[in-house]
C-alpha positions in Angstrom: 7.9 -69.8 135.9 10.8 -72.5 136.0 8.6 -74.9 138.0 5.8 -74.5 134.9 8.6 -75.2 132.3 9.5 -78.3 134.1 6.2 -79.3 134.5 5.6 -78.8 130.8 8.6 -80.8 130.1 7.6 -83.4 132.0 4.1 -83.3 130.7 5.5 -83.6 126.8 8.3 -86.1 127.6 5.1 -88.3 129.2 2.7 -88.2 126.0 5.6 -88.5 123.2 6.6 -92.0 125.7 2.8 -92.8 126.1 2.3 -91.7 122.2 5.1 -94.0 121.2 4.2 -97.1 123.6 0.6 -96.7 122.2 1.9 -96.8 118.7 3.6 -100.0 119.0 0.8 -101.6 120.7 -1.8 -100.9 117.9 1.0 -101.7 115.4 1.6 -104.8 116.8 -2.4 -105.6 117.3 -2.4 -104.8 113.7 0.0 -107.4 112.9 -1.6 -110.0 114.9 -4.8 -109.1 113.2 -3.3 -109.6 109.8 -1.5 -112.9 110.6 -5.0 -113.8 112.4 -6.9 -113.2 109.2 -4.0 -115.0 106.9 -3.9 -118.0 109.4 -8.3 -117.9 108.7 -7.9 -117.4 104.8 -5.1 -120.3 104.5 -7.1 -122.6 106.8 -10.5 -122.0 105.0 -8.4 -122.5 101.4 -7.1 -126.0 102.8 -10.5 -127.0 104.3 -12.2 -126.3 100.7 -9.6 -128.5 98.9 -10.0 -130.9 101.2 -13.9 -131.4 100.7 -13.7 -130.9 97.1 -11.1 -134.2 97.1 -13.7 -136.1 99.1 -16.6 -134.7 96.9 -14.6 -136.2 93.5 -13.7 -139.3 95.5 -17.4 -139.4 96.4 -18.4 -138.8 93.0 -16.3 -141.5 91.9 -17.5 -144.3 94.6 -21.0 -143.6 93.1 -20.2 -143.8 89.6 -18.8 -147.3 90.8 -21.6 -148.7 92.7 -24.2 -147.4 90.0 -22.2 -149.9 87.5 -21.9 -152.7 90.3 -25.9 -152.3 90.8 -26.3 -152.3 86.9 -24.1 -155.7 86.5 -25.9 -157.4 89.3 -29.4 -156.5 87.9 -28.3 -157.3 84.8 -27.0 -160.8 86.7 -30.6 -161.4 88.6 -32.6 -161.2 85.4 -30.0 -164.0 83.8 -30.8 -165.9 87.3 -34.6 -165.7 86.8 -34.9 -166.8 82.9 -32.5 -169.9 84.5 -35.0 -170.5 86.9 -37.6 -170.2 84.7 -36.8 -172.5 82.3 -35.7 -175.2 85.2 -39.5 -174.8 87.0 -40.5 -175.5 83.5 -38.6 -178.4 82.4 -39.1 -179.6 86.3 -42.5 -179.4 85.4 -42.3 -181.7 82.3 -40.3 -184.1 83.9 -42.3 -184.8 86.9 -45.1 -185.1 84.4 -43.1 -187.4 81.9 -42.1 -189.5 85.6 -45.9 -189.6 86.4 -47.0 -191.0 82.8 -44.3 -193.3 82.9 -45.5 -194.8 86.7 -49.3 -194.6 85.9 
């Protein structure tokens, strides 16, 4: 009888040491898994500001390009009415030279 009380002494002392190890394993797996998820949420949260900085600065290179496109249109059609009016008054002066040599 004495060697079954021992045994069930050992036998309890083992799980509550087991019970107690395996408690502050899944306790610490849980805290890993918590800072694991916090380290995922903060990184995410940085990675969205970031590409919502370089969609505005995006955004804002556009808006800038757009008006350097509109002033040299606007600067090429000035150009061609130049142009225009030299071919023309190119024209009459080669025709003035011509009356003037014949």
């Amino acid at each position: 009888m004495e060697n079954q009380s021992v045994w069930a002494v050992v036998a309890t002392l083992i799980t509550v040491l087991g019970s107690s190890a395996a408690w502050r394993f899944y306790e610490k797996r849980s805290i890993q898994r918590d800072r694991d998820e916090d380290f995922i949420r903060h990184d995410c949260r940085d990675r969205i500001s970031k590409l919502e900085a370089l969609l505005v600065a995006s955004s804002q290179e556009k808006d800038n390009m757009r008006q350097t496109i509109l002033e040299l249109t606007e600067k090429v059609a000035q150009l061609t009415v130049k142009v225009e009016f030299m071919q023309k008054e190119n024209a009459e002066l080669m025709s003035t030279m011509a009356k003037r040599n014949s």
